[in-house]
Each structure stands twice: as C-alpha cells, then as structure tokens.
N, C-alpha and C positions, 0 to 999 in steps of 0.2 A: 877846496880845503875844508877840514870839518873842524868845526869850534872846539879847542882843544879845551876839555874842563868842563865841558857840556854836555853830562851823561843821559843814558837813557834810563826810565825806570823798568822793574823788572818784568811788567806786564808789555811793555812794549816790545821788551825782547820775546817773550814765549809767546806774541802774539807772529811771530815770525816761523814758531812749531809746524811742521807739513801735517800732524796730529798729535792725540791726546800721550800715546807712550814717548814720542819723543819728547813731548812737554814735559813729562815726570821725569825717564833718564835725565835731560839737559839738567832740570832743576836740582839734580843730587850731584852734578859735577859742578855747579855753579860757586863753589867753595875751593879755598885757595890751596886746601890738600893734593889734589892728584895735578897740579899744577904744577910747573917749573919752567924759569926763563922766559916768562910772561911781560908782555911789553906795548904800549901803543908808537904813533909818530905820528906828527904835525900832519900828514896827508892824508890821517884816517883810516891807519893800518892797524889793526888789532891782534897779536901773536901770542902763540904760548903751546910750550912742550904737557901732555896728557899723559900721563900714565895709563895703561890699557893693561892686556891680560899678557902682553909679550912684552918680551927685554926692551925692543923697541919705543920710544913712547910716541904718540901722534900727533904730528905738525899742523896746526892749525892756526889757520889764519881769514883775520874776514877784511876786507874792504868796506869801512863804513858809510866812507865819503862817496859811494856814488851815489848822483841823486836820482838813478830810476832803484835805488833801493841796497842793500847791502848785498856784498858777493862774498862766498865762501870755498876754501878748499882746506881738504885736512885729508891725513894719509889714509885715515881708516878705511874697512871696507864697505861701508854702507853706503845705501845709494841713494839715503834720504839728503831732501837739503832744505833746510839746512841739517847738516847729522849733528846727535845729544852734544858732541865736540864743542861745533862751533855758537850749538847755543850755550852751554856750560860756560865756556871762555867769555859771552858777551854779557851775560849773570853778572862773572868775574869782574869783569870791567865796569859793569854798571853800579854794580854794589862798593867797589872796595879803589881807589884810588893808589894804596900803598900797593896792593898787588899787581896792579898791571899799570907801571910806572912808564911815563916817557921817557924813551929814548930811541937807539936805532936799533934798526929791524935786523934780525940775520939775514943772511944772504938765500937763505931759501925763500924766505918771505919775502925779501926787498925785491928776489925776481919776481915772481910772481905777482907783485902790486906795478913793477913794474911794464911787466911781459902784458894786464891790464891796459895800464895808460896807453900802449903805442899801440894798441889795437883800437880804441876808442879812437884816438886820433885819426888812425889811418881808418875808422869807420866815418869819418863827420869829414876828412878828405875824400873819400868817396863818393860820399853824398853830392859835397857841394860843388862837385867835379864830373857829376853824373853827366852823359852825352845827355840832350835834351833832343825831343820828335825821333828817340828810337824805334817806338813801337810802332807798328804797321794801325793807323786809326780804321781803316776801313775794313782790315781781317781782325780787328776790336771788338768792331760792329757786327760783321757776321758772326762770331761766335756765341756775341750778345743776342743776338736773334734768335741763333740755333737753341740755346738753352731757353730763353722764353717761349719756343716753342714744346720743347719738353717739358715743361714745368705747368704748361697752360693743359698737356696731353694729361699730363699728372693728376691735374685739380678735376678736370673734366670724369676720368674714373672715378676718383674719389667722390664726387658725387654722385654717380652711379653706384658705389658701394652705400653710401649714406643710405641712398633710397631703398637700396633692397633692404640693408638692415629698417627703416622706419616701417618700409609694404611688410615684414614678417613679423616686427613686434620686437621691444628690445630684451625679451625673453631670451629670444636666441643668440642672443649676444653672448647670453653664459652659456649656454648649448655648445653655440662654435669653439669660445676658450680661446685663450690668448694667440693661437697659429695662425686664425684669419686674418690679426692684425697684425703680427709681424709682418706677415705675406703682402700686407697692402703696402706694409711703410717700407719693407723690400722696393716694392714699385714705386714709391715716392721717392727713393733715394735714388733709383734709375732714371729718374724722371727728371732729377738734381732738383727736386723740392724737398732740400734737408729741414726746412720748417716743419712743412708739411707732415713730413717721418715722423719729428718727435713726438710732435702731438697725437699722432693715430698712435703711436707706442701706448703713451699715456692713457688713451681715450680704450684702448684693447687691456689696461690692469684695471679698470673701472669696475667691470661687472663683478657680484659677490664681494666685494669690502666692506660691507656692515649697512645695516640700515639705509635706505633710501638710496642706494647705487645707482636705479633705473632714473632717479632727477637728475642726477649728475652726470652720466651715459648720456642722458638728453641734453643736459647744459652743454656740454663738450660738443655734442652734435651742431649742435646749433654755431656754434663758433668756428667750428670748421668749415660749415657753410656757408659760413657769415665771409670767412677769411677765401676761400674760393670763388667766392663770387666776387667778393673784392678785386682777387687775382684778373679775374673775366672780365671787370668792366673798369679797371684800374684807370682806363682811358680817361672814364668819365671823373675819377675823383680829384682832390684838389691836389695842389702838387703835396702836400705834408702828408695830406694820408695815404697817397698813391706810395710813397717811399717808405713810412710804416707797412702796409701790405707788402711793398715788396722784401723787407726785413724779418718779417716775420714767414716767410715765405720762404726763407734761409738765403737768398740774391744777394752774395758780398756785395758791399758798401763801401767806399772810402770815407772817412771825415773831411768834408769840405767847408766846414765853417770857420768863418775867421778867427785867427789865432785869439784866445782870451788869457795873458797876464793879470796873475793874482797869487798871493798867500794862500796855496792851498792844504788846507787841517784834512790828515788821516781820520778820519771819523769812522771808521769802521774795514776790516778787511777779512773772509773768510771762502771756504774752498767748497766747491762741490761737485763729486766725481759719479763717473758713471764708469762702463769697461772699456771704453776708449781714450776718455778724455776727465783732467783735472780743470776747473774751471774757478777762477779767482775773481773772483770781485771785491773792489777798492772801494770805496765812498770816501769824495772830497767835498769840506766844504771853501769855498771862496772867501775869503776873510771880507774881503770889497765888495766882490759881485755879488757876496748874499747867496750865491748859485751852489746849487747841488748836483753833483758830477759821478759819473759810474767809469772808475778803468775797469776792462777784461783783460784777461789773463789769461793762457793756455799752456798746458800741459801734459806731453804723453800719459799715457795713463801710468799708475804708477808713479811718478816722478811732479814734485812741487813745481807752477809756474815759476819764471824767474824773477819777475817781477815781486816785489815783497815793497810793503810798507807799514811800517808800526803803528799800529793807534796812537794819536796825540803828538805826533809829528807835524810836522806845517814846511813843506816846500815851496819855491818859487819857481814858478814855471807857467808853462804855454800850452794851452789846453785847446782843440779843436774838433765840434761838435761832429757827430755821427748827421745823417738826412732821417729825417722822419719828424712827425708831430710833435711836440710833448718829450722827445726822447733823452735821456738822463747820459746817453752813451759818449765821451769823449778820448780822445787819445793824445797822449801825452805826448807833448811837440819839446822845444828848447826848453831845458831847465837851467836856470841860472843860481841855484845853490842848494846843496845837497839837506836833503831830510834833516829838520832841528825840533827839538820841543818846542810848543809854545800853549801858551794861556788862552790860545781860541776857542769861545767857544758861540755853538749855532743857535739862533736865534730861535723859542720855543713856542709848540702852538697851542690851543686847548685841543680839550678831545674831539669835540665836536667840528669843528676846524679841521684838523685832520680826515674825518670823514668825509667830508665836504671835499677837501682835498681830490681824496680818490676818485670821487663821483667826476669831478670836472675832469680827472687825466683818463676815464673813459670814454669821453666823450669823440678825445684824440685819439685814442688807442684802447678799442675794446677788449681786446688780447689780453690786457695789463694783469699780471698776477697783484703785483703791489705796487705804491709808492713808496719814496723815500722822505717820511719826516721826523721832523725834533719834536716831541710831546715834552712844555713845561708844567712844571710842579705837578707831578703825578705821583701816585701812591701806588706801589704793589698790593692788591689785596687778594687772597683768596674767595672763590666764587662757588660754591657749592666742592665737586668734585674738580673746578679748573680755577683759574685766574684770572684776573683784571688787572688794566693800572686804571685806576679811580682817579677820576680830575679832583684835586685838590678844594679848585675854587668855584667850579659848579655840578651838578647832578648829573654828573655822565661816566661813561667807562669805556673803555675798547679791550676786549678781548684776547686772553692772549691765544696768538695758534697751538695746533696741538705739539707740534716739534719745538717749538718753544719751552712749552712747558713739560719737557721731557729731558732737556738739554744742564749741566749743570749751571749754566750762566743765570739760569733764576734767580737761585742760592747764593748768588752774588751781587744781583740787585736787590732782591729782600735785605742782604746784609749791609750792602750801602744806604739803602733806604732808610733801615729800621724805623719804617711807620711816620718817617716822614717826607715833604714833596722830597722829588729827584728832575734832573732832567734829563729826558732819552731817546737817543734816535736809532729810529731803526725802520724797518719796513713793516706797510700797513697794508692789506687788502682783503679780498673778500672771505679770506680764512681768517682772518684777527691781527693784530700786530706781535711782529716779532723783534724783541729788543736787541740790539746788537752792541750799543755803548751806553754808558749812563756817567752823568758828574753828579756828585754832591749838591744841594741846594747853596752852601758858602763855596770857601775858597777848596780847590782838591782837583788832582788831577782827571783824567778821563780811566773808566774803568770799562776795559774789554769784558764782551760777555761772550763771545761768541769763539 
C-alpha cells in the first residue's frame, strides 16, 4: 500500500528520466493542461488521459507502490521508460493534489495494476515453491572448471601481450591503434574473461589522449598484471581477495551474505551506457547500519533498467552482500514497504578522511575506481581552470573530476551552496570526487545532481 497524501518532490520524479530530453519533454507536460481524467488510488495507481498530436489521447498510468521502484505503461509510441507521459503525469501528481484526486481507477488502468499484482504473486509462489537439489551439482562443478580453465588460458595470453607491448616500448601502442586491443579483448571474451575485455578496451583508447598517455598506458598495464597474476595464484590469497580477483575478472557471483534489514535512503541513482548494455547504479544508505550499499541494474542497450528509485526515498527491506573484500555490491532481497520520502540523512566526513578512506579500500581491492562517501560542510569553490569542494573547517580540498565538472549538476550545487558549507555524497577516487547529491547545511530536502 503507498501512503496516500505522501507526495514526492519534483526532482525525485525527473530523477527517474532514462535522460536529459525526456527530463525537459516530461517537465512541460507536468501541468494540468494537456491532462484529463487524472486520478490516484489507495494501492498506488497513478492515471490520467494526455492529449498528444492524434484524436486519441494517451493512457497512462504508473504503479507507484511497488517497492523495487515504480512501473509504467502509457499508449504512446516511445520506447523510453519511463516515456515524457508517465513522467509529466507524476510532476502532475507530485505538484498539485486538486489535479490528480483520489478515486477509482478506469478499467484500463484497474487491469493493468491489476494484471501486475497476480504476477507478483504468482512470481513469490514460484519462488517459494521452487523444487529444491534440481541442478545437477557436479556438471555445476565441471562447467565451473571448464570456464577457469579458459579464463586462466586468457590471462596467460594477456600476459604474453603485456610483455611484447613493454619488450617494444609503449610507443607502439599508438603505432598499433586501437585493433590490437580490440583483438585481444575479442580473445578475452572467448576466453569468458569479461573483466578482462573491458579493461584491455580501456587500456587500447589510452594511447594519444593528451599529455602524459604513456604514465597511464603504464598505470593500466601494471593493473592488469597485477589482476592476472592475482587470477594465477588466486590459490594463494585470502578468501576476500580471491573473490575480488575473481569479480573483477567478470566470474558471476551470487550474493551470499546474510540478509541485512534496515531503512534504506536512495542517496543517489544514475545510468551508464555503452553499445550493448544500460548500467544503473543505486546508492543506499542504511538508516541503522550506518552501511553504504551499491544496487546494479541492467539494461538492453537502448532501453532504461527496470529497476528505478528516486533520490530521497527510504525503503524497508533486505539487502544481501555480493563476495569480495571491501565490496559496496548488494541485492535486494524481501521488501517490506514500498519507497516513501524521508528526513535521512548520511552521516559526513572531512576531506581528508575521505582520502584516507580510498587509500584503506585499496588495500582490499586495488582495481577500485572510487569510493562512495558523504563529505560534511564543504564549500564549492572554483580552482584555477577547475574546481574543488574546500573543507569548510580545515585546509583541505578534493578535486573535482573532469566529467563532473562538465556535467550541469555543478550549477546546482554552487546554487545550493551559495558559498556556504553543504553536505555531499558522492564518489571519490583517484580522478577527484564526483558529487552526485547534496543537502542544505539547515533543514531541505536532498538535491539530485547527477
């Protein structure tokens, strides 16, 4: 059931946008003009007829009450989700109580919410009904074998690549041009070391990107070596970093840690696509546990994960860890009530602290692009040609990254800011920190940047 009278604000809804132009469309329908027959109901149904460019107008309707995130369908033909429709309509509903009055749902909507429910049901009857010792354990094992033996075949070349590239000079890196390395991460993906791939992707657009390429072509090098030989003598490490290695080394994993119940606050959610795949990442803080949490999200290319959750949200649910060191990765287990606003917020560090931070989670996981922290009372300040947030209360600053500071969510911490502390969490690492939400110093909700 979703607490009837308990809206959301309007960055929570446009933080549910798949990107920037559906953000803009949604927010010029979010007014009660091209609307009609607009309605909610105690179960979290949210409805209402669109005017559009035909006679027809567009049935939209969203689901608000589930609690792995809100569901949408609407007649139009777009194949964004959420489409400009269904975020316009949740604007509607967020902003204006007269427009989108309770009552009951028409029958195109009431099926549909309910054509929902009995799927759910008959999903968690499945579940809990599943035959148990189906799978064959020991053709489990062999196939677990077969693949660490391809993957072991994998790293083994790849080191053999390394060394020719170091015995020639990484001159030749720009020579060869990005074929050599597709060619290799070809062979890593045959090899089923999808870790493996992305990184030589990466490590093969290095060469020629400005100043100082050849340190970082090395830096890279050095970590893939680092991560293959890990692969090699995995035997030998502890079990937390043997399972790191093998994570990063792309080896599905399941979440095997004990279920953890808490308040968990949406503190940040945002997308990142390549040509196969849409990738969502959640950040939850634990209201009790204090604990900082990472959901993933996957997405055909083209097409929004389905998973979604608004900044400044807070759910109840069951959370259970990913295997590795240090690893932030969890999957969302029983929820026991759907997405609500709330007043949480994460507890903040200095800057220097934060540094500190990263140093210790490479200890566990050398791989680490970034941490995830809260930096309290910090200052936006301009830095020459870049930016900083300046600690308020001692002589320090962290950096911001360059895609950061290219993004418009700056301009929106400067404006919340205006020159004085903030609090902000986001991710820190050896490129600078990038802010993803920020509150007020007083009272004020959470503000999406990202």
């Amino acid at each position: 059931m979703t607490q009837q009278g308990v809206r959301w604000t309007a960055d929570q809804v446009l933080a549910l946008a798949p990107d920037a132009a559906s953000r803009k469309a949604g927010s010029k329908l979010g007014a009660a003009g091209p609307w009609s027959e607009a309605g909610s109901s105690d179960e979290g149904t949210v409805w209402g007829l669109c005017k559009g460019s035909g006679s027809k107008p567009y049935q939209t309707v969203v689901d608000i009450a589930d609690a792995a995130g809100p569901a949408y369908k609407c007649s139009c033909p777009s194949r964004k989700f959420p489409c400009k429709h269904a975020l316009g309509l949740l604007l509607l509903w967020a902003a204006d109580d007269a427009a989108v009055p309770p009552g009951q749902a028409p029958e195109w909507a009431d099926e549909w919410a309910a054509a929902r429910r009995r799927r759910a049901e008959k999903k968690a009857g499945d579940v809990s009904g599943a035959p148990s010792g189906s799978a064959d354990p020991e053709a489990a094992r062999r196939r677990a074998e077969r693949r660490a033996e391809r993957v072991t075949s994998g790293a083994v070349e790849l080191e053999q690549r390394l060394a020719d590239l170091l015995r020639g000079g990484l001159a030749t890196a720009e020579q060869s041009g990005y074929g050599l390395w597709e060619e290799t991460a070809a062979r890593m993906v045959d090899a089923q070391a999808q870790g493996l791939a992305g990184r030589v992707r990466e490590l093969g657009a290095i060469p020629s990107t400005g100043a100082g390429w050849p340190v970082r072509l090395l830096e890279e090098c050095a970590l893939l070596h680092l991560l293959g030989q890990g692969w090699l003598r995995r035997e030998r490490l502890p079990d937390g970093l043997a399972a790191t290695v093998r994570s990063r080394m792309g080896l599905p994993a399941s979440a095997d840690g004990p279920p953890l119940r808490d308040r968990w606050l949406v503190l940040a959610q945002y997308d990142t696509t390549d040509p196969r795949l849409t990738t969502r990442r959640i950040w939850l803080h634990g209201a009790d546990s204090h604990r900082t949490a990472l959901l993933l999200s996957y997405g055909a290319a083209g097409r929004a994960p389905e998973l979604a959750l608004p900044v400044g949200l807070a759910l109840e649910a069951e959370v259970s860890a990913y295997p590795g060191a240090g690893q932030p990765r969890v999957a969302l287990g029983e929820q026991f009530a759907p997405p609500a606003p709330a007043a949480i917020r994460p507890q903040g560090v200095t800057t220097s602290q934060a540094a500190a931070r990263y140093g210790d989670a490479l200890r566990d996981d050398p791989w680490l692009e970034s941490v995830p922290v809260t930096l309290d009372r910090v200052v936006p300040a301009p830095d020459g040609d870049s930016w900083q947030l300046a600690d308020a209360d001692e002589d320090a600053a962290l950096p911001l990254t360059p895609a950061a500071r290219s993004r418009p969510g700056l301009w929106r911490l400067v404006a919340l800011s205006g020159g004085a502390p903030v609090r902000v969490f986001g991710e820190y690492g050896h490129q600078g920190f990038t802010p993803l939400t920020a509150w007020p110093e007083g009272p004020g909700d959470a503000v999406a940047l990202c």
